[in-house]
C-alpha positions as CSV (number, residue, x, y, z in Angstrom):
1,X,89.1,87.8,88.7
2,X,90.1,88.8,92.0
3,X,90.0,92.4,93.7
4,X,93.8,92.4,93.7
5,X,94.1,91.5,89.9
6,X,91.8,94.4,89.4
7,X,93.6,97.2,91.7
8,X,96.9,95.5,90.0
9,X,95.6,96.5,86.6
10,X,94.6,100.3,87.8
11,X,98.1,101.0,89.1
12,X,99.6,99.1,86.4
13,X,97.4,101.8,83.7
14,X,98.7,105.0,86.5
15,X,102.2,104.0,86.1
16,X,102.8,102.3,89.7
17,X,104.2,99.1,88.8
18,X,105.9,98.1,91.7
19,X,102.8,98.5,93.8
20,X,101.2,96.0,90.8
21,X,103.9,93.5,91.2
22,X,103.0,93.8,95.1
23,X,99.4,92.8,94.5
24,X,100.0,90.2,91.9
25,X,103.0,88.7,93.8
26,X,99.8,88.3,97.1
27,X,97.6,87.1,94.9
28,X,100.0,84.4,93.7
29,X,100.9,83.6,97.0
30,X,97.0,82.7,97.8
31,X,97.0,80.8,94.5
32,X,99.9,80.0,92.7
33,X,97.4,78.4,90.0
34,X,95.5,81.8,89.2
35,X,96.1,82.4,85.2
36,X,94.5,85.8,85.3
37,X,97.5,87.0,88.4
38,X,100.2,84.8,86.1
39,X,99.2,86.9,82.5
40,X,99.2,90.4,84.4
41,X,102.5,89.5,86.1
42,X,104.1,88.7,82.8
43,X,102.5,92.4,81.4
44,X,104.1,94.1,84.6
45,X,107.9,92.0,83.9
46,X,107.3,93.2,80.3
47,X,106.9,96.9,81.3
48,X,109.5,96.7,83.6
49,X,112.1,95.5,81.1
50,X,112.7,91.9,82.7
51,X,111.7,90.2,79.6
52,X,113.0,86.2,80.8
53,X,110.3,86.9,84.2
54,X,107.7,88.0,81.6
55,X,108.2,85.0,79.1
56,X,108.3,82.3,82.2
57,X,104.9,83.9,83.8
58,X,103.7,83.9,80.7
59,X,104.7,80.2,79.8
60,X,103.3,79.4,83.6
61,X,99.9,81.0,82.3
62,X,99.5,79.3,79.1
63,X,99.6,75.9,81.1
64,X,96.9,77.2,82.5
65,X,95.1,78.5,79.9
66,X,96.6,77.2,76.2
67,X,93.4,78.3,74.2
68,X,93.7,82.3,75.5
69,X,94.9,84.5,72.9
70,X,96.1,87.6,75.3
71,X,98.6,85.2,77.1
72,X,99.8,84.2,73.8
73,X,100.4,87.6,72.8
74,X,102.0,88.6,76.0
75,X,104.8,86.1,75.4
76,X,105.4,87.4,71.8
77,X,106.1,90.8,72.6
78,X,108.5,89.8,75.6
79,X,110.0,87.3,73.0
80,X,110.6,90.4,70.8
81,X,112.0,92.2,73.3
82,X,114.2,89.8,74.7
83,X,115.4,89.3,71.3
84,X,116.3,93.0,70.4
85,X,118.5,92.8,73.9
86,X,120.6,89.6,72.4
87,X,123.7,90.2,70.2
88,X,122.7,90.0,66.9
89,X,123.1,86.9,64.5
90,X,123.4,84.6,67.8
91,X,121.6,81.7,68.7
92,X,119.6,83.2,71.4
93,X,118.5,86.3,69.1
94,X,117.6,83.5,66.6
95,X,115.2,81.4,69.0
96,X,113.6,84.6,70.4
97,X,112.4,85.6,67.3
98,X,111.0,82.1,66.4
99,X,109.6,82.3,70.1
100,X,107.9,85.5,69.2
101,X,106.8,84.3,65.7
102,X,105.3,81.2,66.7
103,X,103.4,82.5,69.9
104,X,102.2,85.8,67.4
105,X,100.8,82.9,65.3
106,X,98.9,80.9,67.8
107,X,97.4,84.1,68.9
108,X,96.2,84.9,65.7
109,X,94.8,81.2,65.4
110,X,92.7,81.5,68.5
111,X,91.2,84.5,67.8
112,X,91.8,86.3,64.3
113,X,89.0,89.1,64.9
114,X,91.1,90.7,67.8
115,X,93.3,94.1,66.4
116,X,95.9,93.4,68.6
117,X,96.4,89.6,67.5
118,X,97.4,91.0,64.1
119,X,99.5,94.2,65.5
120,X,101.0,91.0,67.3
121,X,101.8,89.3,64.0
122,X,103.1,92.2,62.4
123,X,105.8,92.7,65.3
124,X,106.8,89.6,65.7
125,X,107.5,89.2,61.5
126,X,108.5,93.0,61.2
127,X,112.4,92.0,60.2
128,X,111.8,88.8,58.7
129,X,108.7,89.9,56.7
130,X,107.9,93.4,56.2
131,X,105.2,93.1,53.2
132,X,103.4,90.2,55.6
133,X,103.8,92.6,58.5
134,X,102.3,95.4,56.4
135,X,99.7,93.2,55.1
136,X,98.4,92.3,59.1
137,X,98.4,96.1,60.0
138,X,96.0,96.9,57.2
139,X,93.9,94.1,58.6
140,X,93.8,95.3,62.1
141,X,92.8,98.7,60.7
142,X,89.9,97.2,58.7
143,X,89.0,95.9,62.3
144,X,89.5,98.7,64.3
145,X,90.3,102.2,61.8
146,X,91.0,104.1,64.9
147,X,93.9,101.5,66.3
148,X,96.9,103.7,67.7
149,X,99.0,100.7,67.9
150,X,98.4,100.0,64.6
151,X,99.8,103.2,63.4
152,X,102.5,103.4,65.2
153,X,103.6,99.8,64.2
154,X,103.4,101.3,60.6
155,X,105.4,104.4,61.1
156,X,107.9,102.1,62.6
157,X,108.3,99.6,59.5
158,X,108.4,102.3,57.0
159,X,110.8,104.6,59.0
160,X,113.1,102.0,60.2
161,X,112.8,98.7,57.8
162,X,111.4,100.0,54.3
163,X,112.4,103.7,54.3
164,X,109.7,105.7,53.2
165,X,109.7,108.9,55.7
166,X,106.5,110.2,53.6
167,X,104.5,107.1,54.7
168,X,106.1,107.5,58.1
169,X,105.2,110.4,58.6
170,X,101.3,110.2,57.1
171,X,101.4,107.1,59.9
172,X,102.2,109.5,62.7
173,X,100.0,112.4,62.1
174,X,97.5,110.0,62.1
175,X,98.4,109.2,65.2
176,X,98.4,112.9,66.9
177,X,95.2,112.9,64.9
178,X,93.9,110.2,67.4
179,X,96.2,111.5,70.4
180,X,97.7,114.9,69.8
181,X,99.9,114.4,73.3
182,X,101.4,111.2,72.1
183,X,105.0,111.7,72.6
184,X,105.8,108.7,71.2
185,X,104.5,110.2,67.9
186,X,105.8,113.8,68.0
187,X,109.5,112.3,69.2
188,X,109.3,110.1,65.7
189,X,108.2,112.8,63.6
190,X,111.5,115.0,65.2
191,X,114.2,111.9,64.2
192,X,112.2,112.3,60.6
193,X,112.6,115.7,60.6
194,X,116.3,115.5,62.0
195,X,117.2,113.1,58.7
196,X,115.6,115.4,56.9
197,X,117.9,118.0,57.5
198,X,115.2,120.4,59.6
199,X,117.2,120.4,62.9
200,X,115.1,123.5,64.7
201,X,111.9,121.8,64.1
202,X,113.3,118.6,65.3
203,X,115.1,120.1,68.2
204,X,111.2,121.7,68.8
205,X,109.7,118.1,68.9
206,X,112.0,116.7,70.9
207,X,111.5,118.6,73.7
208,X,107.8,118.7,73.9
209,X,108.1,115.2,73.2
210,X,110.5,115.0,76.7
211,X,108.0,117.3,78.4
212,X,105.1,115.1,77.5
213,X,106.7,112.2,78.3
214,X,109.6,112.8,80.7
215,X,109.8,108.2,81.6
216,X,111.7,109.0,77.6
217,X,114.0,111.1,79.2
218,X,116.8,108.9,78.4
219,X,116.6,108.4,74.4
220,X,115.4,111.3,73.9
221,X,118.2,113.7,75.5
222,X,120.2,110.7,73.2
223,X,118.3,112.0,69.7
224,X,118.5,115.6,71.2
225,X,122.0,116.0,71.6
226,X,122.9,114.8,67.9
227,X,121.0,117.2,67.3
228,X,122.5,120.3,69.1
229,X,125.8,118.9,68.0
230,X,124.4,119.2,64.3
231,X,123.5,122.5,65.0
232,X,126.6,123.7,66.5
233,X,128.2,123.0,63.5
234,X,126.1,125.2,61.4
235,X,127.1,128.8,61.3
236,X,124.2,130.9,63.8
237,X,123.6,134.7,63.3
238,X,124.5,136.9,66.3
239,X,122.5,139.7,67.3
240,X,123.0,142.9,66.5
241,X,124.3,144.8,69.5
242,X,124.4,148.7,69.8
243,X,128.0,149.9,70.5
244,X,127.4,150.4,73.9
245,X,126.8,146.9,74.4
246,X,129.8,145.7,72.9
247,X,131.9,147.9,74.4
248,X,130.4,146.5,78.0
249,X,131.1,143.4,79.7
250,X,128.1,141.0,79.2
251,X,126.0,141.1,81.8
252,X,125.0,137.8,83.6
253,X,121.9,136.9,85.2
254,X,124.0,134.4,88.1
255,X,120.5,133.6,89.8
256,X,119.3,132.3,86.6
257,X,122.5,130.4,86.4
258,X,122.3,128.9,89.0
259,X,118.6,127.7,88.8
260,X,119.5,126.3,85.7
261,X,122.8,124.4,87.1
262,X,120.2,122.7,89.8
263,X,117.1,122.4,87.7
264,X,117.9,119.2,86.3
265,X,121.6,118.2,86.0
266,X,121.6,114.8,85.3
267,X,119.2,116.4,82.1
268,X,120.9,119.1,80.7
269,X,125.4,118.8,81.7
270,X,124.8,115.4,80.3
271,X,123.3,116.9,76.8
272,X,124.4,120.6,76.1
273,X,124.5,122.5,79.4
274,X,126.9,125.0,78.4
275,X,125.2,126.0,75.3
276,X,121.7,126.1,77.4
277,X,123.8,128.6,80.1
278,X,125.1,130.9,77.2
279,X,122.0,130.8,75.7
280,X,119.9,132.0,79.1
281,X,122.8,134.8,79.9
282,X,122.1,136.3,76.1
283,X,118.8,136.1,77.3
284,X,119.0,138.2,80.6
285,X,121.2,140.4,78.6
286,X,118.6,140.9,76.3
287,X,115.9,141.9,78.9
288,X,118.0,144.5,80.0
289,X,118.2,146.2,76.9
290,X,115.1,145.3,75.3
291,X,112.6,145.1,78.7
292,X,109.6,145.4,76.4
293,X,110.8,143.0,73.7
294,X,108.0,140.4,73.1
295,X,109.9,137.9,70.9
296,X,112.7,138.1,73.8
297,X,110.6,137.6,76.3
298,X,109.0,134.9,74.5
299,X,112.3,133.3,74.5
300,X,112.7,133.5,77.9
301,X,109.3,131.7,79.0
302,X,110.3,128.9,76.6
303,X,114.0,128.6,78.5
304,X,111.8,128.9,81.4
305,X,110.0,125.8,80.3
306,X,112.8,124.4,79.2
307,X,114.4,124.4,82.5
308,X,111.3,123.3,84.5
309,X,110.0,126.7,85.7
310,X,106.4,126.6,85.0
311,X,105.5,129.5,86.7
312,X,108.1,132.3,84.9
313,X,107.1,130.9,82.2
314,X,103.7,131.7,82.8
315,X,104.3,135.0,84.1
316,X,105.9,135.3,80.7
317,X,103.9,134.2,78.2
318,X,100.7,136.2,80.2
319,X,103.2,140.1,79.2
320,X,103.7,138.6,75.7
321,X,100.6,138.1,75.3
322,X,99.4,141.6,76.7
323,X,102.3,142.9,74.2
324,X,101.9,141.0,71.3
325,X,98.4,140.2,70.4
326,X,98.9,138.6,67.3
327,X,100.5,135.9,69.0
328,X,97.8,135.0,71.7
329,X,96.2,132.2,70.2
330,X,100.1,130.6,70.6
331,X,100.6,131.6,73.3
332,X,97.4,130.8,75.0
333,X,98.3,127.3,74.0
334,X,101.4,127.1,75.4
335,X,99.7,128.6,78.8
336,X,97.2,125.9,79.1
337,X,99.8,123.8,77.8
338,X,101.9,124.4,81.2
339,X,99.0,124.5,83.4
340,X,98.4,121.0,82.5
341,X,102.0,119.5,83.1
342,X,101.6,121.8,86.5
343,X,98.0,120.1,87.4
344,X,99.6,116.3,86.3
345,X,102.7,117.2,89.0
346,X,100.3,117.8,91.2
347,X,98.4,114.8,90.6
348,X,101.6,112.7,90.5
349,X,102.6,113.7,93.5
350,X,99.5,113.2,95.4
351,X,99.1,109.3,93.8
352,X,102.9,109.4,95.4
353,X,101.9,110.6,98.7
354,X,98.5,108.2,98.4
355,X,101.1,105.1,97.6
356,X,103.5,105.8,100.4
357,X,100.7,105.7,102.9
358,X,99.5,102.7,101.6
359,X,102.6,100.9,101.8
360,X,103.2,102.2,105.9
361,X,99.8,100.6,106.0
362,X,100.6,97.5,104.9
363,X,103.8,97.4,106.9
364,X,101.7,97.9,110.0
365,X,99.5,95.6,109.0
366,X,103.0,93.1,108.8
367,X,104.3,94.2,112.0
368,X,100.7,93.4,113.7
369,X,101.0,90.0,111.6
370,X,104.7,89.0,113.1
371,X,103.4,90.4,116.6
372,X,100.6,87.7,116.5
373,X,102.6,84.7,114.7
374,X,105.6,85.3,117.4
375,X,102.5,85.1,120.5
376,X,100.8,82.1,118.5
377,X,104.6,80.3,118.8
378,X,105.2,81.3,122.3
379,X,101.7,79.3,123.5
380,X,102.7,76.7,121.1
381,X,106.4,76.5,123.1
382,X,104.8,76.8,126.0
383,X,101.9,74.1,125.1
384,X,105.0,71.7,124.7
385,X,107.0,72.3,127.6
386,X,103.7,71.3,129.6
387,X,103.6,68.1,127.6
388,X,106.8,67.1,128.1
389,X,106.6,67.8,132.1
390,X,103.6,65.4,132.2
391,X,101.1,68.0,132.1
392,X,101.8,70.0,134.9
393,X,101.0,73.6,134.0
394,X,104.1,75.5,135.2
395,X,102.7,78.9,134.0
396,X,99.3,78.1,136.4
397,X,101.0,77.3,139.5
398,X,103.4,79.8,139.2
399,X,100.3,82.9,138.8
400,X,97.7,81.1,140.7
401,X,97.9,80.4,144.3
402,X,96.1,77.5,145.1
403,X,93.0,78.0,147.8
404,X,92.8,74.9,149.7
405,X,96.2,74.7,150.6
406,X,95.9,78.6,151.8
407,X,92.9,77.8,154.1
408,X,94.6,74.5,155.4
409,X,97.6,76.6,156.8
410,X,95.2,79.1,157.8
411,X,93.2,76.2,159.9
412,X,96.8,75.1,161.0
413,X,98.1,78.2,162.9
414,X,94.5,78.7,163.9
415,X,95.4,75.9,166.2
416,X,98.7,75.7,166.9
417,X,99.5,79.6,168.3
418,X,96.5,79.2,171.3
419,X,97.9,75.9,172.4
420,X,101.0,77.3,172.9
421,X,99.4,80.3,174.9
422,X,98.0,77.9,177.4
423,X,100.5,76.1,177.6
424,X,102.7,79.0,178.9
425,X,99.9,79.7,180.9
426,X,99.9,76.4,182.4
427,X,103.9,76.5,183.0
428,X,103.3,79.8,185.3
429,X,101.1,79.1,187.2
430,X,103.0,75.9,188.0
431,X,105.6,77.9,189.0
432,X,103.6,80.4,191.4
433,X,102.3,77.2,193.2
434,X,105.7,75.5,193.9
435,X,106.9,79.4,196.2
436,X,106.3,77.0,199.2
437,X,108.6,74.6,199.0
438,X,112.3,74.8,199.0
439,X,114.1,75.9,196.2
440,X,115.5,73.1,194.3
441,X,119.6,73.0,194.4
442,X,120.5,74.2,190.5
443,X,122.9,71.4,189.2
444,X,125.1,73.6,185.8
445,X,125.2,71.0,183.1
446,X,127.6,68.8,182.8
447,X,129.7,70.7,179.7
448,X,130.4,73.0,181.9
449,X,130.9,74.5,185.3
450,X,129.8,78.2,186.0
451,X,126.5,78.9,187.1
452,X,124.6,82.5,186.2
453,X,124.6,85.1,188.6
454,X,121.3,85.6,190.1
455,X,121.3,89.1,189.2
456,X,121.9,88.9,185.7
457,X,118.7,86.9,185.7
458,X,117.1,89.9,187.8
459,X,118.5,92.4,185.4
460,X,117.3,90.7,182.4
461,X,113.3,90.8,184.0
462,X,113.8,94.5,184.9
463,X,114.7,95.0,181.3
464,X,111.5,96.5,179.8
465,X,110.4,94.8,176.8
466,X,111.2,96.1,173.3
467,X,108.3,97.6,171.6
468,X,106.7,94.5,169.3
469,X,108.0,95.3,165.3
């Protein structure tokens, strides 16, 4: 297995599943033939939701490898998947499932001492066969006793197919047994709850089940709101208010408001905002009157917490427990409880911060790559061009200038500028011998018929000569 399957895998178990795809999608590139890069590519599709990529990189891997059980079981769950996203009673849904059923099968058949071949199985027959299914998660627990998968796939058939909310529920404290942050679990146990008519201990899980687990965000704020809209029609018990208060105007805490309008919006106006905003302006109110009030103040941290202010709630949780000790042990919890979420933020973000510099990284490492292809393609051009001009090297002659034709016009004007010195020489002192005769008669030419003025001539050698530039 290559080093990119394995860093795939690592971001793939932090959550980073684009960066996965990235690696996988380089490794494929290198070679498209690599089973290990095809069956982690379908797990990545799968976790992404695109369930038709997952089942065709997982079809490409088991042509690969037909006798490997974990591709197998790959393609089941994406066939389940896919299937639970088709209408119902349709063809398509109908072929999924036997997609799912008969690649949860051939899993088992390769290897029948693997947990997860037989949480497999009991998926992919979960509708069709709940006894069978039932039967295949007691063998995976004989296998493996602690198998959260197993569990969970238990809770779900007897909450959802066979209603039993008892057995349900035994499934899923088993499961926080194993894992007592699983939000999965504690989300479950809040619908049971919910049916079972015990809306403020549902209402309870829910949340800590979104704060735990906030990638739920979405189904759960679903379950929650049914919820608060159950609750809303049950009669709730005010206060009691002195009659000073209720002769005042309430009092609003508009800072708190306001933090609670921009703390998540897209979480709470989509749910029950305006019963969240009442709720932390009884709250403020409260304070005011009651400044010392532990159970109020407890309130407050968990609105805090609610709204995603860690810190107040802290600050808090740390007075209530100074004013209520018989609450500490509670409260501690909830304390460390914060300090955690606060410590995986900051973890998040770093592993954010850590992927964003890889990826400039690597897109300097592309603009390098591009630099050096587009240089590699203008030789080539250039390689060409020379070919077709019969190998004449236009680039060479153009830079380079050649050295023996340089010294040969050096040699050449060597030569040429003292003959013509000597031979001016030689045409004055002609002249300086011939003062003794008489002057020859000047004949003009014969196109035309002035002649120069002898002083013009005399004025032009009394001229003194310009300075050389």
């Amino acid at each position: 297995m290559s080093d990119k399957i394995v860093k795939a895998r690592a971001l793939r178990d932090l959550g980073r599943r684009e960066g996965a795809r990235e690696l996988l999608a380089e490794a494929l590139a290198a070679d498209p033939d690599d089973a290990d890069a095809l069956a982690e590519m379908a797990v990545v599709c799968l976790q992404l939701g695109e369930f038709e990529r997952a089942l065709e990189f997982s079809e490409s891997a088991l042509r690969l490898v037909p006798e490997v059980s974990y591709a197998w079981r790959i393609r089941a769950h994406a066939a389940v998947r896919a299937a639970d996203g088709a209408p119902d009673r349709s063809v398509e849904r109908r072929e999924l499932s036997i997609t799912a059923r008969t690649a949860a099968r051939r899993a088992l058949e390769i290897n029948a001492s693997e947990p997860s071949n037989h949480v497999t199985f009991a998926l992919a027959y979960a509708e069709k066969d709940p006894t069978s299914a039932l039967a295949a998660i007691d063998r995976a627990l004989e296998l493996d006793p602690e198998s959260i998968d197993a569990f969970r796939m238990r809770a779900y058939i007897h909450r959802a197919l066979l209603p039993d909310n008892d057995r349900a529920a035994a499934a899923l404290g088993e499961i926080l047994r194993l894992d007592p942050e699983n939000a999965g679990a504690i989300h479950d146990l809040g619908r049971i709850d919910a049916a079972q008519g015990d809306l403020e201990t549902a209402a309870a899980r829910m949340l800590r089940a979104g704060q735990l687990n906030p990638a739920r965000g979405d189904e759960i704020r679903r379950d929650l709101a049914w919820v608060r809209a159950q609750q809303a029609l049950q009669p709730r018990p005010r206060p009691e208010r002195s009659r000073a208060q209720r002769n005042s105007p309430p009092v609003l805490d508009q800072q708190v408001l306001e933090e609670l309008r921009n703390c998540d919006a897209g979480r709470w106006h989509g749910t029950a905002a305006a019963d969240i905003e009442r709720a932390v302006a009884e709250l403020a109110e409260l304070r005011q009157a009651h400044p010392e009030d532990a159970d109020i103040l407890y309130e407050s941290a968990l609105a805090d917490w609610l709204c995603g202010r860690r810190r107040a709630a802290i600050t808090r949780l740390r007075k209530v427990s100074r004013l209520g000790p018989a609450r500490a042990g509670q409260v501690e919890a909830h304390i460390a409880t914060l300090e955690e979420q606060d410590q995986r933020a900051v973890e998040t973000r770093a592993a954010q911060r850590e992927e964003q510099a890889w990826r400039e990284e690597r897109e300097a490492e592309s603009e390098l790559e591009r630099a050096a292809e587009q240089a590699i393609a203008r030789r080539a051009a250039r390689a060409r061009a020379k070919a077709r001009r019969g190998g004449v090297d236009l680039d060479a002659a153009v830079r380079v200038e050649r050295p023996a034709a340089a010294a040969s016009f050096k040699r050449h004007w060597l030569i040429v500028v003292p003959a013509i010195f000597l031979v001016k020489l030689s045409l004055h002192g002609c002249a300086s011998s011939s003062g003794d005769h008489q002057p020859s008669v000047y004949t003009p030419p014969p196109y035309t018929s002035a002649t120069m003025d002898p002083r013009v001539l005399q004025h032009l050698f009394e001229t003194p000569a310009s300075p050389p530039r």
